[in-house]
C-alpha positions in Angstrom: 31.3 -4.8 -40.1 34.8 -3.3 -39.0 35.1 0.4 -38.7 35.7 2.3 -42.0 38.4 5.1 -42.0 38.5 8.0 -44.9 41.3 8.2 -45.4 42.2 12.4 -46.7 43.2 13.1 -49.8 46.3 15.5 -50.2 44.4 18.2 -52.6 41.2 19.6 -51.5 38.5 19.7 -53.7 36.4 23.2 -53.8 32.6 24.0 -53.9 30.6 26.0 -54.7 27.6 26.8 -51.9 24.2 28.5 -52.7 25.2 31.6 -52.0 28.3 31.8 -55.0 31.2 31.3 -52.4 33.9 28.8 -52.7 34.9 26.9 -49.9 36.9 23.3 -49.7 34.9 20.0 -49.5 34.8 19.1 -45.8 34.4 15.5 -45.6 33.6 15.5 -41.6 31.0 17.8 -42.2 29.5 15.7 -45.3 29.6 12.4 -42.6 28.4 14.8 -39.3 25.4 15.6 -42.4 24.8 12.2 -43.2 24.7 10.9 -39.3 21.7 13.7 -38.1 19.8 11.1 -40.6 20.4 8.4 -38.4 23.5 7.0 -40.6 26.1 5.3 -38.8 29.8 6.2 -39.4 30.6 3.0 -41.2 27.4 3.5 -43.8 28.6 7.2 -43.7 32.2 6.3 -44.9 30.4 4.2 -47.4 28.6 6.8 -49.2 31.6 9.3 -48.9 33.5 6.9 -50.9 30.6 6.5 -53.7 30.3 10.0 -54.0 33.8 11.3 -53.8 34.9 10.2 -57.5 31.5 11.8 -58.9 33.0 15.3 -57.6 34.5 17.2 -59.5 36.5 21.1 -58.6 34.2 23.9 -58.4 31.2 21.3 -58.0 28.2 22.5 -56.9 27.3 21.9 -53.0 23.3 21.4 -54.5 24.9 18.7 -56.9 26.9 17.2 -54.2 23.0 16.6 -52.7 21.4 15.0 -55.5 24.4 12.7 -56.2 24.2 11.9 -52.1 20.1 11.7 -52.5 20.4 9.3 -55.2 22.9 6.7 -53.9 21.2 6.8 -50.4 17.5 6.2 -52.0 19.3 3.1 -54.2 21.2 2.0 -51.4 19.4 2.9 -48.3 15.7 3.9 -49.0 14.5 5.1 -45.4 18.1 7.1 -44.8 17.2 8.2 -48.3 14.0 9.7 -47.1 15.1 11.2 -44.1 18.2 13.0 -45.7 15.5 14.6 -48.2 13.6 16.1 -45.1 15.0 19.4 -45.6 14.3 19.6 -49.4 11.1 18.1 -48.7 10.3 21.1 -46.0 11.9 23.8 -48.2 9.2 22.8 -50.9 6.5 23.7 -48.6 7.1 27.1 -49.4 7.6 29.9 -50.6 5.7 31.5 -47.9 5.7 30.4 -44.6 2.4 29.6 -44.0 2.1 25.7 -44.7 5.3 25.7 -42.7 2.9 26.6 -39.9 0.4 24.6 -40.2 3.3 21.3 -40.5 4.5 22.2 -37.8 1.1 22.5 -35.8 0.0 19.1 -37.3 3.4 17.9 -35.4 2.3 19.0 -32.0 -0.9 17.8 -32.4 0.1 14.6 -32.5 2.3 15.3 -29.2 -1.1 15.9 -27.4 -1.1 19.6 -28.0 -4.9 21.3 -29.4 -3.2 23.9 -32.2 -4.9 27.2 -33.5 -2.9 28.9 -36.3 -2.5 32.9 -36.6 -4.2 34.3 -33.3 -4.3 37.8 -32.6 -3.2 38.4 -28.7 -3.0 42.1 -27.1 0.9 42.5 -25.1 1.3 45.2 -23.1 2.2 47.8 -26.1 0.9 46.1 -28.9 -0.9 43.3 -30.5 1.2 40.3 -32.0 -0.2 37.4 -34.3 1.2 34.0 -33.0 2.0 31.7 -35.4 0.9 28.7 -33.1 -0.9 28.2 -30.3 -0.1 24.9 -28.8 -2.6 24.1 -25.7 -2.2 20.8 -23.6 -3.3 20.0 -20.5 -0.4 21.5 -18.0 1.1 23.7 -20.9 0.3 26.3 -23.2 2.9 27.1 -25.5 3.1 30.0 -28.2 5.0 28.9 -31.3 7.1 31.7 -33.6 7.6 30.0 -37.0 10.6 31.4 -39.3 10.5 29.5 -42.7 13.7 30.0 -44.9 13.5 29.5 -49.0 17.4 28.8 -48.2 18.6 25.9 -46.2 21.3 27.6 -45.8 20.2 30.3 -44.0 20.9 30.5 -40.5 18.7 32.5 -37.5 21.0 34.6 -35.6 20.9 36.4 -32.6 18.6 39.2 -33.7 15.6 36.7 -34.5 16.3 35.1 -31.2 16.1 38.7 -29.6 13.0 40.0 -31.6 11.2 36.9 -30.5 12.2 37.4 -26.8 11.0 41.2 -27.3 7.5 39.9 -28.4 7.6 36.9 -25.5 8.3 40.1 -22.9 5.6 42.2 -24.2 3.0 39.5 -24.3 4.2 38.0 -20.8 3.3 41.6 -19.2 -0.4 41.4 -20.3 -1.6 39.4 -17.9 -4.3 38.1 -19.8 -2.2 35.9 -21.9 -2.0 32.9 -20.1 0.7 30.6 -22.0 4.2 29.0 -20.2 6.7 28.7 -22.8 7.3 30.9 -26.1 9.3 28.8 -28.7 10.5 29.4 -32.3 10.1 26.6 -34.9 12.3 26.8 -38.1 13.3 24.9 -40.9 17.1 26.1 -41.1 19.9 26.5 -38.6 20.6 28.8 -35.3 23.6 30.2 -35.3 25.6 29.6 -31.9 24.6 33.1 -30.6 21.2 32.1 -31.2 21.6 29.1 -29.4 23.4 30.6 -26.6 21.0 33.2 -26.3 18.1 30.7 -26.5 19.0 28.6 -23.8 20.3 31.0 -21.4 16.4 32.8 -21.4 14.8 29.2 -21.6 13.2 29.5 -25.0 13.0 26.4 -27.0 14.1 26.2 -30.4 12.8 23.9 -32.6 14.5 22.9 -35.9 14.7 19.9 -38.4 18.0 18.5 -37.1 18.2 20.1 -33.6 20.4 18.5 -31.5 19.9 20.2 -27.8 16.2 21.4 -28.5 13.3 19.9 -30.3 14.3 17.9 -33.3 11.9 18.6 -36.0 12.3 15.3 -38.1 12.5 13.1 -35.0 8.8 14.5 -34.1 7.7 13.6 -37.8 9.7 10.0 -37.5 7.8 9.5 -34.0 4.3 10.3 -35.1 4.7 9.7 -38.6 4.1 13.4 -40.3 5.4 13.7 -43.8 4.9 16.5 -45.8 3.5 15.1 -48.9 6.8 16.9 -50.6 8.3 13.7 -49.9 6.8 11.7 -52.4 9.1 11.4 -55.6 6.7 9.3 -57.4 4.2 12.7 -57.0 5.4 15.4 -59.6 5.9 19.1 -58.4 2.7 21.0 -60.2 0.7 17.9 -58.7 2.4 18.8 -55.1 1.6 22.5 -55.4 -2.0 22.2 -56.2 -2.6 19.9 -53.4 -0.6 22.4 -51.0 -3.0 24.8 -52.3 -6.0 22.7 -51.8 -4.4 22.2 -47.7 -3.3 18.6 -48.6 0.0 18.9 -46.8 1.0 15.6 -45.1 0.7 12.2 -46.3 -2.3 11.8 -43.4 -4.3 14.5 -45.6 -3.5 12.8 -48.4 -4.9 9.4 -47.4 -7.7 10.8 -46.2 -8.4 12.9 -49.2 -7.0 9.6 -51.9 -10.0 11.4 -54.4 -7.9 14.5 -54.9 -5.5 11.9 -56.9 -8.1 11.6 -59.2 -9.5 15.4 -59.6 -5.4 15.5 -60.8 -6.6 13.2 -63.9 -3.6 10.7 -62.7 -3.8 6.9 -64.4 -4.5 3.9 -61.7 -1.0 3.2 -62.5 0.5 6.3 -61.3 -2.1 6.4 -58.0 -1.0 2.7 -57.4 2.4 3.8 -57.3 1.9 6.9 -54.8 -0.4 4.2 -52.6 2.8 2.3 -52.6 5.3 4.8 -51.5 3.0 6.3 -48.8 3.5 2.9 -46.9 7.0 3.2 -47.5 7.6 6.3 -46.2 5.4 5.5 -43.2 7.7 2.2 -42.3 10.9 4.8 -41.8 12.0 4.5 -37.8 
């Protein structure tokens, strides 16, 4: 396939974001959006031009999603899957807490032995950690700041109150651990960033690109939250979030929980179905 070009339209379409503003449809950042999924530029261009005409002024940027999220699971079904990995993350919540233990089911499967919520004594005060991430050579303590808003981004303050807590702890020098990192599913701001690597700390988030990258870990060791699964309706999803059925793995291993939700052998057989979907995306 030859290179696609967009080619720019003279009038600029505006949207609306989450937060009420206006701003004008940017289509680089709609293909830069669209590539972090593992889209190539040609595909990219492709969907652009399928979704352009469905846009309409003062759209919302939430619509602009769905009408993306739909073409890309008719089109492209894995790229489909993989763009939804923020909304799938998002409806983990509202509290961070399953966040946490995603996240530790992640490093498990990088060789790490995770506790959740442990109480450890710095030098002024005591600190729950989020995560504590052991493996052979390295122990790592994990900060975990879940957003209800994708949009949300973690400035330079979080960065700075985690480094305050990584200090204290550090000068206790019963705390043995090597690296302190925060894990979130939104954006750093490029303070953050900057202030992140210059003290060392990793900073872990879906579509990272020059730290740990969230939804490459789940694509590596297969984790998917079990939010993914569109065939599974969103009062079934919460009541097996609340039952600790939080990734697809649970799930499978737990297949009677289906049941207790009084679902037909049609609707299981399709869930079966889509679990092995979602577990072929590379």
């Amino acid at each position: 396939m030859g290179q696609l070009r967009y080619k720019k339209k003279k009038n600029r379409l505006s949207v609306r974001k989450k937060s009420g503003q206006f701003e004008h449809f940017d289509p680089k950042k709609f293909l830069n959006a669209l590539k972090r999924t593992g889209c190539s530029r040609d595909h990219a261009v492709h969907v652009l031009s399928k979704v352009e005409p469905h846009l309409t002024e003062g759209v919302s940027t939430q619509k602009i999603e769905r009408i993306t999220s739909r073409y890309l699971y008719k089109k492209y079904r894995q790229l489909g899957y993989k763009y939804n990995f923020k909304r799938a993350i998002l409806e983990l919540g509202p509290g961070g807490y399953i966040f946490e233990q995603f996240v530790a089911q992640c490093l498990a499967k990088e060789g790490y032995k995770t506790t959740n919520n442990v109480i450890k004594k710095g030098r002024c005060i005591k600190h729950e950690i989020d995560i504590v991430a052991c493996a052979p050579e390295n122990t790592v303590y994990v900060e975990c700041k879940f957003h209800n808003s994708v949009s949300h981004k973690n400035d330079a303050k979080t960065a700075l109150y985690v480094l305050g807590r990584y200090f204290d702890l550090k000068s206790n020098d019963k705390n043995k651990f090597d690296e302190f990192w925060i894990a979130s599913n939104s954006k750093y701001s490029d303070d953050a960033l900057k202030l992140g690597n210059c003290m060392g700390m990793t900073m872990m988030g879906l579509f990272s690109p020059k730290s740990i990258n969230l939804s490459i870990l789940m694509v590596k060791n297969k984790v998917y939250p079990i939010t993914s699964l569109k065939s599974l309706g969103k009062n079934f999803k919460l009541e097996l979030l609340k039952n600790q059925i939080i990734t697809i793995d649970d799930l499978e291993k737990n297949m009677e929980w289906l049941e207790q939700l009084d679902l037909s052998q049609l609707h299981i057989s399709k869930i079966v179905n889509e679990i092995q979907e979602i577990k072929k995306i590379s």
